[in-house]
N, C-alpha and C positions, 0 to 999 in steps of 0.2 A: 357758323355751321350752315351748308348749303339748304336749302327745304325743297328745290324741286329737281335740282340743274345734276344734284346727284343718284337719281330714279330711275336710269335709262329705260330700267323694269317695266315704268309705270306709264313711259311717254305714248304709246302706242294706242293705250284707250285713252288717256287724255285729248291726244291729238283728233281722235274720233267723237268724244265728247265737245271739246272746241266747234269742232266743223257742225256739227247738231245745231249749238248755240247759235254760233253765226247765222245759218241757214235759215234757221227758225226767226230771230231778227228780221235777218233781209227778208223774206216773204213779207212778212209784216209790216214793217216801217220804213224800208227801204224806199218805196214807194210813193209812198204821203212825201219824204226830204221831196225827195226829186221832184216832185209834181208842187210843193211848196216854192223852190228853185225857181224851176218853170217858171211859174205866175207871177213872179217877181219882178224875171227875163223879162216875161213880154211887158210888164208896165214900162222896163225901162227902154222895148226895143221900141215901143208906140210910140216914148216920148224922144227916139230918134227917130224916129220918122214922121211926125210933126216937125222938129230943127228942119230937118231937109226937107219941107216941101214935099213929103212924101216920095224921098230918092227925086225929086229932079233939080235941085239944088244941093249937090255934094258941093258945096267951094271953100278955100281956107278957112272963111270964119266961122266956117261949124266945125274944124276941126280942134282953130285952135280955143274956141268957149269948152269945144270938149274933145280933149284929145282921146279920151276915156271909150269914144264911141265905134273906133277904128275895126275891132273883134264883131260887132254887131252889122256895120257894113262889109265886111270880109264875107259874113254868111248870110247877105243879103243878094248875093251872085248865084249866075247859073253856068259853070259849076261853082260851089263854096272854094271861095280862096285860103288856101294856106298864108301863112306869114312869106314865107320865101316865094312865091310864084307868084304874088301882089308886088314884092319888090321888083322881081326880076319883068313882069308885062309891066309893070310904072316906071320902072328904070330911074327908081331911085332910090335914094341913102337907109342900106339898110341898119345902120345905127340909129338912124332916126324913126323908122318905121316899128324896132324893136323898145327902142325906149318910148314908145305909142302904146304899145303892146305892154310893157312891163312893167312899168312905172307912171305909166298914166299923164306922161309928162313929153312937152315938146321938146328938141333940142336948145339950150342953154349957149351953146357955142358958134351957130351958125345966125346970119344975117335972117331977121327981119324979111327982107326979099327973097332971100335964099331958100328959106322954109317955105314961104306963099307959094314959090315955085314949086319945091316938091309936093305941098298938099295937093295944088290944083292938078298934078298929076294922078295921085292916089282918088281924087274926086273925079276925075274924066274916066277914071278904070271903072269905078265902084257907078256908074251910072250908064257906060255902055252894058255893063254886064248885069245889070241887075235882073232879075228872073220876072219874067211877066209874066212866067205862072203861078208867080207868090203874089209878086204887084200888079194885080189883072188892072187895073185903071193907068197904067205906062202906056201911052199913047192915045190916049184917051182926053176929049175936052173932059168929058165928065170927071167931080170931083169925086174919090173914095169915098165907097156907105162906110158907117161904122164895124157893120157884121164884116165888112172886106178889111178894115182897117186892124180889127182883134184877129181875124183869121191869119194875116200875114206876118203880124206881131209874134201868135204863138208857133208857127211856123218857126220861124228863125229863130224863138227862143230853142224850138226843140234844138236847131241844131248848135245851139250854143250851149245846153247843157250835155248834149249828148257829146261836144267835145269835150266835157270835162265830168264827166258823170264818176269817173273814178275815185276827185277828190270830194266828190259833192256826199257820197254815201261814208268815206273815209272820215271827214267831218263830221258827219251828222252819229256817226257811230261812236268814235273818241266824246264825241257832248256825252252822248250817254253811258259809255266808260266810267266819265271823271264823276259822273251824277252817284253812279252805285259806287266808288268811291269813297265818296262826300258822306252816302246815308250809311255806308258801315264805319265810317268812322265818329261819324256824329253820334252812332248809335253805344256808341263806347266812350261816349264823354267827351270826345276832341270836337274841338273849333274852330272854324276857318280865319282866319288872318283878312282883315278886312282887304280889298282893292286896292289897290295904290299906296298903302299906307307905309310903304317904303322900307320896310323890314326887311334887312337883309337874309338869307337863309342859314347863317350862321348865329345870326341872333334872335330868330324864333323862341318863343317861350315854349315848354314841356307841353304837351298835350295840345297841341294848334299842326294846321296843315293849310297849306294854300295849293292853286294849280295855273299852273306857266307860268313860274318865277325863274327869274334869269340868276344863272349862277357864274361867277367872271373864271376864267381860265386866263390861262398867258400862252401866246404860241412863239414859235421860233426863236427857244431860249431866251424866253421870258421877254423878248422886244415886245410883239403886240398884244393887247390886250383886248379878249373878245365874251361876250357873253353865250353861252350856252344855255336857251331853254329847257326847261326841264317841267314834264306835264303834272307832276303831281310829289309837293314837297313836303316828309310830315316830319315832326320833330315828334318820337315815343316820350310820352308822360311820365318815363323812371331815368329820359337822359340827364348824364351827368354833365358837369362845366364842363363845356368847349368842346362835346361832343356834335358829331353832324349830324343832321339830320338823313332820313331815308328818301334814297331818289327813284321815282319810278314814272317809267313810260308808259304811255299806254297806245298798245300797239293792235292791229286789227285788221284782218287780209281775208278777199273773197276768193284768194287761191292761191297754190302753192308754189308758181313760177316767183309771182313778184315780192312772197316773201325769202325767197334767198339774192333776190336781185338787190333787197336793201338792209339785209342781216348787217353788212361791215359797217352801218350809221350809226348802230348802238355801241358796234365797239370803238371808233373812234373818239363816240364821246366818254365812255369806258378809259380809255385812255387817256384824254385830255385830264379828266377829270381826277385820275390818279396819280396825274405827273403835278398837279397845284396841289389837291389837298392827301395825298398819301393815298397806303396799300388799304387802310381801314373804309374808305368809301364804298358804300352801297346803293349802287344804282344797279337797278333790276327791271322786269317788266312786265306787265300788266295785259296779257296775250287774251284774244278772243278771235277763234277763225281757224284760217287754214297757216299752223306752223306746222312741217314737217320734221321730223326726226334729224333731217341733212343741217334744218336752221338751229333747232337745238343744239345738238349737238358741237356748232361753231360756236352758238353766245356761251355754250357750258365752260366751254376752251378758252374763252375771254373772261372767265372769271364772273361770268352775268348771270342771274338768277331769275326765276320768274315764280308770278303767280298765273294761274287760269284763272280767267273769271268764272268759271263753273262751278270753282273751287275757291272762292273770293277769300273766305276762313283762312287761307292760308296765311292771310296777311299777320296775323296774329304770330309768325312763326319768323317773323323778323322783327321780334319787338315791339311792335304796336301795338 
């Protein structure tokens, strides 16, 4: 029996309720993530710029001790380099530049010389352009003071978090999702499934839950075999043999374009999920923010259910 997905009545103040919640969060703690983030940035962008010399030794082998470091010289320029407009002024392999970027890793398939040559390109870029209104000691005998050296650290932090500030509050909001989670359910007698302890989610005992446990699906008629996360897995205290457990997402938007831009992710796992373990699967979600009526209305149509965290009680109405 649905508990929220069938209300349409009811979605209008919900929706305005959510966006409260939200708002009221981010004022709040939104703030502390990011500036936590930050600080972190700049330890790590000081301790690349120590590796270099302070930007005047970009050369291969500080790329390849850390290929990890590439995004932090990228926004070490004036102007800040994108990924593609470092390829195209270095005029080189943007496979390899991207697997820099993605995976933290050099290329596996190209020659020893071959890579040295592309690095020492991406090092001659990243040092003619570097910003000598961040790095005021470039061209300078003088060595960088310390106050210059945290100044231009947190400098490029910002812009390293503020290119990714989206997933930095998206994360820091799901931690506290899964947290009030944990204490309404703990507060009902259930237990968390210790870490690692390799329990599948079919063989959960009665009354335990865990969160981002992989659940296997099979794709393209059954050939491959892949695992789907799932943020928050609980097994209700009255389940019977070889019943599933309850799957829920937990989802959170500070507006309402990008939450219809990524509604079809829940139903595709919706779907995987009912083509392995049948029509009887319950995976629902865990909404806090800006969902509007347009996104409801499609997960209602995929068969998806939710709870508001405003309205967290609700979980009790799927059995828990």
């Amino acid at each position: 029996m649905p508990v929220n997905s069938n209300k349409p009545h009811q979605w209008k103040s919900d929706i305005a309720l959510s966006v409260d919640m939200y708002n009221e969060w981010f004022m709040s703690f939104a703030p502390v993530a990011f500036r936590e983030t930050r600080i972190r940035t700049a330890m790590d962008v000081e301790a690349a710029l120590v590796s270099t010399s302070y930007l005047t030794k970009v050369n291969p082998a500080i790329f390849r001790n850390n290929p990890e470091i590439l995004p932090t010289l990228r926004m070490s320029t004036c102007p800040p380099l994108a990924v593609d407009r470092l390829i195209g002024l270095a005029g080189v392999s943007a496979s390899m530049v991207k697997r820099m970027e993605i995976e933290k890793q050099l290329p596996v398939r190209m020659t020893a010389a071959g890579i040295d040559q592309e690095l020492a390109k991406i090092g001659a870029i990243i040092e003619k352009m570097a910003d000598p209104d961040i790095f005021v000691w470039l061209g300078k005998k003088e060595s960088p003071t310390t106050a210059e050296i945290h100044r231009a650290a947190t400098i490029v932090a910002d812009r390293l978090c503020g290119s990714v500030a989206n997933p930095i509050i998206r994360n820091a909001q799901e931690k506290r999702q899964l947290a009030a989670i944990k204490v309404w359910l703990e507060a009902r007698g259930y237990s968390q499934l210790p870490s690692g302890d390799g329990t599948r989610f079919d063989a959960m005992p009665p009354g335990t839950f865990s969160f981002r446990m992989n659940v296997p699906v099979k794709l393209d008629n059954g050939v491959i075999s892949v695992n789907i996360p799932i943020d928050a897995v609980i097994m209700p205290k009255n389940a019977k043999a070889r019943q599933l457990p309850a799957f829920f997402e937990a989802k959170s938007a500070g507006d309402f374009t990008n939450t219809n831009k990524r509604r079809k992710e829940e139903a595709v796992k919706m779907s995987q999920l009912r083509s392995a373990y049948g029509k009887k699967v319950q995976f629902n979600l865990f909404l806090c923010g800006y969902f509007d009526s347009g996104y409801l209305g499609y997960e209602a149509a995929e068969g998806i259910d939710w709870v508001w965290e405003h309205r967290i009680d609700d979980l009790a109405f799927f059995g828990i």
